[in-house]
N, C-alpha and C positions, 0 to 999 in steps of 0.2 A: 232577521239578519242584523237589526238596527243596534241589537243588545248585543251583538259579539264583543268579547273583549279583543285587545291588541294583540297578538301572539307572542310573545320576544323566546328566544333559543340563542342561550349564550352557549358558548362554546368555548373552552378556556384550553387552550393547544400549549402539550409539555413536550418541549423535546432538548436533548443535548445530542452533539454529533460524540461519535467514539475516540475518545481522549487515550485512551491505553495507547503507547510507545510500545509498539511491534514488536519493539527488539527487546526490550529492557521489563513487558511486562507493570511497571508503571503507571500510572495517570498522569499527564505532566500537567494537569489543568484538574483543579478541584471540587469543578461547578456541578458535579452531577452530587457529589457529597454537600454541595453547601446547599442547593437550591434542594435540595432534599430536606433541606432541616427546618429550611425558611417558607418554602413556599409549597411544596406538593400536599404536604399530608392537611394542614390548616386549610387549605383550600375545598379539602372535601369536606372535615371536620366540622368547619362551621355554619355547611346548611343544617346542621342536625336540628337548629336551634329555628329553621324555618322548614316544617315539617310538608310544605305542599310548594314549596318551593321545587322547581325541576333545570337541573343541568344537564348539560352535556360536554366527555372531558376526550380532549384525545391526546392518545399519548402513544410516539413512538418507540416503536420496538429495540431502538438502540439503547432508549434512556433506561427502560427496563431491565434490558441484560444487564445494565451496568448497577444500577440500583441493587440489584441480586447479588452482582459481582461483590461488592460490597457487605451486604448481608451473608452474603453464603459461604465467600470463599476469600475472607477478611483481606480485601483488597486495598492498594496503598495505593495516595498518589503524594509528589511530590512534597506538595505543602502538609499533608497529616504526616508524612516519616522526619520532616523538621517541626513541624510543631511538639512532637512526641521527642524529640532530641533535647537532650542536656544542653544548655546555652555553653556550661564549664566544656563543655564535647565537642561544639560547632566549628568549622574550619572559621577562616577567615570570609568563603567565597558564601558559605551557608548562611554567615548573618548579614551579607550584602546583599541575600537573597532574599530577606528576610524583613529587612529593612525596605528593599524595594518593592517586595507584593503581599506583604503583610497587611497594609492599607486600601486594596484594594476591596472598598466599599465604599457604600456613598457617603462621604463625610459628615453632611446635615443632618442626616437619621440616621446613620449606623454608630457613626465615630463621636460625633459629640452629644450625644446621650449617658457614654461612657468615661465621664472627667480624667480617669487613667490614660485611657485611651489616645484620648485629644492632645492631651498632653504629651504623649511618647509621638503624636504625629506633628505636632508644632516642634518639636526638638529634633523629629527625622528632616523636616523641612516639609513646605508644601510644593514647591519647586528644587528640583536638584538634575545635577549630572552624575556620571559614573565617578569622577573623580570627588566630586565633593561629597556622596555616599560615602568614597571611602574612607574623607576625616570623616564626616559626623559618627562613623561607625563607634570610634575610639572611644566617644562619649556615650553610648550606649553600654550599660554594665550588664553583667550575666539576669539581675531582679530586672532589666527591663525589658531585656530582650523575652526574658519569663513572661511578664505579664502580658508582653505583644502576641506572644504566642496565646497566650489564653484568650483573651479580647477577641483577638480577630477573628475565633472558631466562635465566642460566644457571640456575637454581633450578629451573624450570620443562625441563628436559631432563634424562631417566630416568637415575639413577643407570647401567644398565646400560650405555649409550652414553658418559656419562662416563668410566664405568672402563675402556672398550675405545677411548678418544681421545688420544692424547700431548698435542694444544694442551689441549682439556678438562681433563686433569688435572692441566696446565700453571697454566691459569687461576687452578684451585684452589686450588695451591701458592704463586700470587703472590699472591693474595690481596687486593688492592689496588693503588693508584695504576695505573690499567689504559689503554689510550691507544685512539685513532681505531680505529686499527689492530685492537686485540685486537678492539673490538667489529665490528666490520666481519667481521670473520672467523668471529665467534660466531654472528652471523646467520646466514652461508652453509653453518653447521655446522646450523642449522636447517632450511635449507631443504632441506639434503641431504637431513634426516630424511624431513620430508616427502614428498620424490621416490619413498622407500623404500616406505609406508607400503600402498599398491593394487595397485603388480607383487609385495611378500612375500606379499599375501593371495590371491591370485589362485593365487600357485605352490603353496602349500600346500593352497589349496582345491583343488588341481588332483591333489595327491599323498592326495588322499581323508582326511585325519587333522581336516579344520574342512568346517562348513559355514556356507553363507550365507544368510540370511533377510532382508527387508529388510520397512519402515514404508513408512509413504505418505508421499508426496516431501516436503511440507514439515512432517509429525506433527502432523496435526491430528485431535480428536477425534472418529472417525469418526460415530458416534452423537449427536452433537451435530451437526454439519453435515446428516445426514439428519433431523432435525426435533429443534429442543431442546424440545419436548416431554416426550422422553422422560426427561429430569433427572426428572421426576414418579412416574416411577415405583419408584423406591427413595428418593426424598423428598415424597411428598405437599404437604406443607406449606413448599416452594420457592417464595420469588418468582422468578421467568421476567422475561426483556428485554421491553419493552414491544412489541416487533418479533417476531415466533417467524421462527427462519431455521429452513428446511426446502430444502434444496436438494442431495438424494439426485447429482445430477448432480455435485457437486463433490466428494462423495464418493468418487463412481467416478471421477471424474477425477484426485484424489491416488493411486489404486490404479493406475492405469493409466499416469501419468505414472513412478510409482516404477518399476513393472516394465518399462517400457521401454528408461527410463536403465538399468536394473541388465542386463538384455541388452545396452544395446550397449556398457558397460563389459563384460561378465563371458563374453559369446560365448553366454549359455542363460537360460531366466526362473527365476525362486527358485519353489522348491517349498512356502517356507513364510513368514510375514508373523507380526512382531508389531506388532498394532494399535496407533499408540502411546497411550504410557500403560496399554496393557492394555484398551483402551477397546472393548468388545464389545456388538452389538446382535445380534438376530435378523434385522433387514433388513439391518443391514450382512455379515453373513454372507454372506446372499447375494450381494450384489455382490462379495465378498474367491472368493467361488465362483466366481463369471461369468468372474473372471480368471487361471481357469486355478491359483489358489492350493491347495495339496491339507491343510495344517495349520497354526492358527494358534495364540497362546496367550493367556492370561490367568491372571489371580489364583484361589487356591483359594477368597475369599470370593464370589467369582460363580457358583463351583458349591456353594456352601453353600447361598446364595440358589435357586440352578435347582432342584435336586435337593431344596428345604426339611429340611437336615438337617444337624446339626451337624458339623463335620470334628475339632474340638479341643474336651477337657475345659477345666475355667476355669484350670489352669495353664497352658494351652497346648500341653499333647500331644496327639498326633495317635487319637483315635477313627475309627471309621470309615473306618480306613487303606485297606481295600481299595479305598473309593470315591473317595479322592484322588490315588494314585498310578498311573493309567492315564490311558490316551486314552479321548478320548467322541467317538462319532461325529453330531455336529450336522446335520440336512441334507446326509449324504454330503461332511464336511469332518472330519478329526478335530480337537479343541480340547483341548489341554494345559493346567493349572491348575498355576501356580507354587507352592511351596511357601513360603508367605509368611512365616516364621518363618526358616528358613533362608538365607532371598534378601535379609531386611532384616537380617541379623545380619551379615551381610558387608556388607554396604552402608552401614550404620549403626554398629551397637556393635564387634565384633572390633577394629575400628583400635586403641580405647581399653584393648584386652587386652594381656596378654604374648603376645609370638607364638604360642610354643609351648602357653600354656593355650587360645585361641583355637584351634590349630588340631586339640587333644583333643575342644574341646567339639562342634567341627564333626561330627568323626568319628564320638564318646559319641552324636549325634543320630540320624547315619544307621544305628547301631545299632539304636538303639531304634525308627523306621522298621523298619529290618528284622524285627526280633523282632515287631513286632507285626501284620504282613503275611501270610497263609493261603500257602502254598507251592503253588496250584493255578494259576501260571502268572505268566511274567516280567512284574516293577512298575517305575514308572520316577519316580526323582524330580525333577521340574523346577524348577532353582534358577538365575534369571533376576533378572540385577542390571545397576544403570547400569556398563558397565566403564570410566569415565572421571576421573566426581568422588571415588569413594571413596579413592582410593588419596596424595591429598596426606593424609590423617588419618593412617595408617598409616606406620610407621616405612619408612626405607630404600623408598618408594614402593610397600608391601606385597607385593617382592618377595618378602621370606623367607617370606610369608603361602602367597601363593601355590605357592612350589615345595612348600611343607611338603605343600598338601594335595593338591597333585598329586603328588608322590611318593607319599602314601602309597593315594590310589585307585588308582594304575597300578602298586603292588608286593601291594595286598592283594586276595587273588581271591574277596574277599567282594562287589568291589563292581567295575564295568566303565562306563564314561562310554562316552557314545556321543553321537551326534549324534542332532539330534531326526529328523530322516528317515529313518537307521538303524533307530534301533525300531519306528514304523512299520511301516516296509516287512518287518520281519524277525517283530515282535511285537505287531503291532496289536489285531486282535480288539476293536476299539474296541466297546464297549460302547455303547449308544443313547442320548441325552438329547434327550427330548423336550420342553423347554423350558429359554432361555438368559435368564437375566434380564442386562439392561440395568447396566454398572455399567465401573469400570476397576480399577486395582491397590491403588486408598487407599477404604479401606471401602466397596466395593463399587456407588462411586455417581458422579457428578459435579460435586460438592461444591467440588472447586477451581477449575473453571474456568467455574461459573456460579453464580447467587445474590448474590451478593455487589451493592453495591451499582454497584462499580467494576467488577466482570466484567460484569454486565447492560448496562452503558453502553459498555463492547466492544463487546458484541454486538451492540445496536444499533447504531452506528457500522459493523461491518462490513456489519449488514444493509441500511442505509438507502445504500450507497454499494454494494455489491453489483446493489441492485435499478435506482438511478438507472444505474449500467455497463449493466447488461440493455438497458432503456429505451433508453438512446443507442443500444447495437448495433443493435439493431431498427431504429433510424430513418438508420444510418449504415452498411450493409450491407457497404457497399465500405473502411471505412478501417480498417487494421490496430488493432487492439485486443489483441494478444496480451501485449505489456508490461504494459499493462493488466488481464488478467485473473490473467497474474503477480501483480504486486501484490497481487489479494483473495487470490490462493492462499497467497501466502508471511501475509498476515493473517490467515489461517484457522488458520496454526499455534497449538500447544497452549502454547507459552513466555509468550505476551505474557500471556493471562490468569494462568497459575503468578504470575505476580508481583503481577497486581492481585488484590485483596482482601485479608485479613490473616492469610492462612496461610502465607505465606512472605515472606522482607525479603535481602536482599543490598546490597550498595553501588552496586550499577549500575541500580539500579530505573528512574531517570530514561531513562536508554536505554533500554532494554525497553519505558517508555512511548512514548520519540520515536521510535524504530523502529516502533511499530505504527502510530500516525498518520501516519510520514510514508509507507507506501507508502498509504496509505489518501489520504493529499494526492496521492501519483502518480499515482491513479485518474483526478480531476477533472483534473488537469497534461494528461496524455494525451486527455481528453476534450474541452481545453481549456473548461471550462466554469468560473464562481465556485466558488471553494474554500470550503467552508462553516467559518465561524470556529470553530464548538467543535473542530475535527479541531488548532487550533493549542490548545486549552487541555487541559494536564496529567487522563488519567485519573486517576492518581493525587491522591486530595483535597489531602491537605496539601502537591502542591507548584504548586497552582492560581492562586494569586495571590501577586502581587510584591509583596512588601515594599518601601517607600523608605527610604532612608537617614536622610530627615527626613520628619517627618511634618508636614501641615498644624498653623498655629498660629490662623490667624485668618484673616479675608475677605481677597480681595487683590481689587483695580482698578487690572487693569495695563492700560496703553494698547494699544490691538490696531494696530501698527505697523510691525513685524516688528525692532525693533531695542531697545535695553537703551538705554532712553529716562531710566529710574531704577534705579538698584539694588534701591530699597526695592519696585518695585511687586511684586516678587515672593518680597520676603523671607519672607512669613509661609505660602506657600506649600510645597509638600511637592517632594522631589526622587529622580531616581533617576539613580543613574549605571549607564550600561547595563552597560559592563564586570562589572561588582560584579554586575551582577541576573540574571545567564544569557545576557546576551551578547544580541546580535539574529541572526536566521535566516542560515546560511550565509555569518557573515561572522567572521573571525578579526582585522580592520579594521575597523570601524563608522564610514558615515557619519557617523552621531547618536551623540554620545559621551553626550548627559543629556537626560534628560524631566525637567521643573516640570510641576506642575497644582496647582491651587488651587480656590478659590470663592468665591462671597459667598454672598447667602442666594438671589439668580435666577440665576447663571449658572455653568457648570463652565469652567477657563481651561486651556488646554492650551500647552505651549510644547516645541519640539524646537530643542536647538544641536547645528550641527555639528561634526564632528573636527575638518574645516579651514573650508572655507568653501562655503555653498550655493550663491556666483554659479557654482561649475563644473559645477551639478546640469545634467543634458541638457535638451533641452524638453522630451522625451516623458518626464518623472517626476511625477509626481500621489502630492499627499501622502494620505492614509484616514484618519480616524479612526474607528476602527468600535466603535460602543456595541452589546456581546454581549446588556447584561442593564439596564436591565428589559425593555425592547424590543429590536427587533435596529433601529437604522440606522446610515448611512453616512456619512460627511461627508470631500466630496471639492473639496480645490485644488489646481488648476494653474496653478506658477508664472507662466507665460506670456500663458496666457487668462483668467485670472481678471480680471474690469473692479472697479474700485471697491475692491481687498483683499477679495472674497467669496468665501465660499464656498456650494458645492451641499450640499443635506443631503435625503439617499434614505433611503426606509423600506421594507423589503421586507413586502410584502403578497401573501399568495399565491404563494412561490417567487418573485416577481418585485420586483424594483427601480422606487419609484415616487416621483420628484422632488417633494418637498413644502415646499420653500424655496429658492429665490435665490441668497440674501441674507445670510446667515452670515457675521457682520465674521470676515476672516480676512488675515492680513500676511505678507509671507515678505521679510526683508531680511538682516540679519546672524543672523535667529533666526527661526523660523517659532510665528506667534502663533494662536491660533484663540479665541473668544468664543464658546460653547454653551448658550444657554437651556434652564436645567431644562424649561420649559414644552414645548418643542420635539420633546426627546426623550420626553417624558411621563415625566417621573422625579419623584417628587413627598416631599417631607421625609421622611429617614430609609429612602428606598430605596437600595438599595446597585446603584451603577454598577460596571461592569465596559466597560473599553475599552486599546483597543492602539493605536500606530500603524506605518501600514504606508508605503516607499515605495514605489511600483510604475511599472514598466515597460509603458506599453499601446504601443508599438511604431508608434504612427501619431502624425504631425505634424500641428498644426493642431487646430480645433476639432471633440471628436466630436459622436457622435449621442447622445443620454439612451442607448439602450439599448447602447451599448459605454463608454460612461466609465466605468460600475461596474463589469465586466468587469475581475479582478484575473488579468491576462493574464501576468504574468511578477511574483512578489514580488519586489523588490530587496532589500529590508528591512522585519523585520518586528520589534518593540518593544512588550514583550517578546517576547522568542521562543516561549520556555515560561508558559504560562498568559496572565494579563492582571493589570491596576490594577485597584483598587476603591476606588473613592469613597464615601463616605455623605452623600445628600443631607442639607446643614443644615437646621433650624433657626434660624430668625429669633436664636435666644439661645447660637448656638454658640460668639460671641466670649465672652460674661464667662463660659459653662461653662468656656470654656478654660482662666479665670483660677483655677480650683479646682485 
């Protein structure tokens, strides 16, 4: 036993959550295309060159579909249908877009490498706002926005596919002034990659040197979907969603869905499952059992927890080494515990090293592992990292990183990598643990993706739309609901809470939120029931409510007429231009190009102008105005049927819509006007209103029934998109406040 080598079983975890826009078909987020180019295929690619080298990769079954998506069924997302756009073609709002997420990479190794590059990003600014994008824009000419477009897809494809491409290297030598052409080709250099990226892994897994593990289909945290209760128990004093989801079924149904797809990709089922996030229960156990799964892993502070015993003194060395480098046998499943010092120093700190002292210190580590391990039978270290984001940190795409330290495990016979199924089967002897406490890879609990004020309002949201999807099935036997129950599954992933709360910030946060609402909107879509309005307003607090361009100044008494009868009746009133405020719902063109509203001290005054002109509105469009807060109601006109300029105004009472006025002066001529009595909505001095408006589609001619006119059957437009207005009811003394 004295000669046993060190065991190590890296484990390099690929996953993206599902980016596709529900409605629009889409990608609004480009990472499964870019991290395909940079990071998946080179990853396998370069053990070739260490032939006794052994990995293990897992990779979830969302990032697959999409990767295919891609491949198969020439799939777009936002940034490749502008990158592929004519700059002479571009709106104004596509090179602000352009401008703004065209640089998203790591500047020290992506961007200045590329002297064009650098350059167009020192001339976009390193710091800016919305308005100052939009002078720098001016100085931006159609050859720069060109080469921004090129850079930014080339930046993002792995040095080692560079070096082995004559046009690629081509590229880099030109450097600039790049045309149609080049880009068009760079694309197709992408998606080649991608083609690459499931027949490499497949053949290699097939020559036994990698294996493959795979997560539940769309990484959601499994112990939390079986009852989030259990957050309680490694934080007692957690507030919980006001809703407890507990729904063991969907548990088993992301384990069951994963291992399916990965069969009928891979010809056999995976022998081993990393929960994502590390995310481990004792009943989910079971269930990762029931499906045939034979080993799964998590973080070493879950078995610090189970086992009540230290694993590391206060500097961070490894104590109790015997009890952290083996398998534990859980309920007849063995459970791996990552080596969480090692796994996060790659993951994390190394990038910001010299290589070569980086890849000492790696080694200096498993030394002292070893040395400090009893020679009475083979130990294995399990050192399990994301293998997709670290490696922009790291110079030259942490190539040099990695051969270093693969060269030297696979030349020094102190230490032998292996696959996590290898030792197992070869050196198990799994030890017994008779209790797993509840927890995932970041201190041992589930701290990121509940408590918080904004994760808790997830939660509810998925639960309160999970449980109404139930209800309908039950009463709807026969009508296909599988798209439908898609959607809660793809919202059960673990990405959309990562971003809610304040433990993590990115620049794409805004999608991450609209992504999670809107399959949550496709639920009620497919149900065809009322979409409930909070699902359109931002979890994210601060970006809840729309700011206007001008804010209210004083009372206004504009004539409710539907035409610009005075200029002034609405001067002192507040304005937003839609463009400017997030745009309206699935439109790149907007009917409505400005919202006015104002007030006196009884009434709130709403006004929508068109792009062109509203005489070309269909019949069947009905304008909403829907008051979120302080009560919920509706206020709804139809151009056509409306008698006398009025409008209807519904209050929901009980899940149900219930007509409680007429008579609401309302206009719709060259402008659409509307007159809202504080009294009416029950808003009363210094309450803050919150309202939107929507156009909508109810698909029937003629005059409805009370119980389908509120039926928001098809949104045409919705204003704001993201979040809503807020008003504060005045004060009889709001005009001479004003004057202070």
């Amino acid at each position: 036993m004295k000669d046993n080598p060190l065991y190590i079983a890296f484990l390099w975890h690929f996953h993206q959550p599902n980016y596709k826009d529900p409605h629009t078909g889409i990608y609004r987020l480009p990472w499964v295309r870019l991290h395909g180019t940079k990071d998946y295929l080179d990853m396998v690619k370069r053990i070739e060159k260490f032939p006794s080298l052994k990995l293990t990769f897992n990779i979830v079954p969302s990032l697959i579909e999409q990767l295919n998506d891609y491949v198969y069924n020439s799939a777009k997302d936002i940034y490749l249908i502008l990158t592929l756009k004519n700059p002479d073609k571009l709106t104004e709002a596509e090179k602000l877009f352009i401008l703004e997420n065209f640089f998203l990479a790591n500047w020290d190794n992506m961007i200045k490498p590329y002297p064009r590059y650098y350059e167009l990003l020192q001339k976009r600014g390193f710091r800016f706002t919305k308005n100052d994008l939009a002078k720098t824009a001016r100085y931006f000419s159609n050859a720069d926005i060109r080469d921004l477009q090129l850079l930014f897809n080339l930046s993002w494809i792995d040095p080692m596919f560079i070096n082995s491409d004559p046009f690629l290297q081509g590229l880099i030598k030109k450097g600039r002034d790049f045309n149609e052409e080049e880009k068009q080709i760079l694309i197709d250099k992408q998606i080649e990659i991608l083609k690459e990226i499931i027949p490499t892994y497949k053949l290699i897994c097939k020559q036994g040197q990698i294996e493959f593990s795979v997560s539940p289909f769309y990484h959601p945290i499994l112990p939390l979907l079986h009852d989030t209760d259990v957050a309680k128990v490694a934080m007692p004093d957690i507030i919980l969603p006001k809703k407890r989801f507990s729904y063991p079924e969907d548990a088993e149904k992301q384990i069951g869905m994963a291992i399916d797809y990965f069969e009928s990709l891979f010809g056999y089922k995976p022998t081993g499952m990393w929960p994502s996030e590390g995310s481990v229960s004792e009943e989910i156990i079971n269930i990762i059992k029931s499906h045939g799964i034979k080993w799964v892993a998590t973080d070493e502070e879950v078995l610090s927890r189970s086992l009540s015993m230290p694993l590391r003194n206060a500097q961070g060395y490894p104590i109790n080494a015997d009890a952290l480098y083996k398998p534990y046998n859980f309920k007849d499943i063995s459970i791996l515990f990552r080596d969480h010092i090692l796994s996060d120093l790659i993951g994390f700190s190394y990038s910001g090293w010299n290589t070569k002292n980086a890849i000492d210190d790696f080694i200096d580590r498993l030394l002292q592992i070893k040395n400090a391990l009893p020679h009475d039978r083979p130990y294995l270290v399990p050192i399990i990292v994301d293998g997709e984001n670290a490696w922009e940190y790291y110079t030259n795409d942490g190539n040099d990183f990695l051969d270093g330290i693969y060269g030297v495990l696979t030349n020094d016979k102190r230490f032998k990598t292996v696959t996590i199924t290898e030792f197992i089967e070869k050196h198990g002897r799994d030890d017994k643990l008779f209790h797993l406490h509840p927890g995932s890879w970041i201190n041992a609990n589930f701290k990121i993706w509940i408590g918080h004020q904004e994760d808790n309002l997830a939660w509810d949201y998925l639960a309160r739309t999970r449980e109404e999807l139930s209800i309908f099935a039950a009463l709807n036997p026969d009508k296909d609901l599988t798209d439908a129950w898609d959607a809660i599954y793809i919202a059960e992933g673990s990405d959309w809470n990562w971003w809610y709360g304040d433990e993590h910030a990115t620049e794409t946060q805004e999608d991450f939120d609209e992504l999670f609402r809107s399959h949550l909107i496709k639920v009620y879509e497919i149900m065809g029931i009322d979409i409930p309005h909070y699902l359109y307003v931002p979890i994210k607090i601060e970006s809840r409510s729309i700011l206007p361009q001008i804010e209210p100044r004083g009372f206004i008494y504009p004539k409710i007429d539907g035409a610009m009868t005075s200029y002034f009746e609405w001067y002192l009133g507040a304005f937003i231009d839609v463009k400017r405020s997030g745009g309206s719902m699935h439109k790149s063109e907007s009917l409505i190009s400005n919202i006015h509203y104002g007030f006196n001290k009884d009434n709130l005054y709403v006004r929508v102008d068109p792009s062109n002109s509203f005489s070309e509105i269909n019949d069947d469009i009905f304008f909403h105005i829907n008051i979120l807060h302080p009560s919920i109601f509706k206020l709804i006109y139809h151009p056509v049927n409306s008698s006398l300029h009025q409008a209807l105004l519904y209050k929901k009472i009980d899940s149900q819509w219930v007509m409680i006025k007429d008579n609401i002066r309302a206009a719709l001529k060259d402008i659409f006007e509307i007159e809202i009595p504080f009294e009416d909505i029950k808003a009363k001095e210094n309450d803050e209103i919150h309202f939107c408006v929507e156009l909508i589609i109810n698909g029937k001619n003629g005059i409805l029934p009370a119980e389908d006119i509120v039926k928001r059957i098809d949104v045409l437009e919705r204003c704001p998109w993201r979040g809503y207005i807020t008003v504060v009811v005045p004060t009889p003394h709001f005009e001479s406040l004003m004057w202070y």
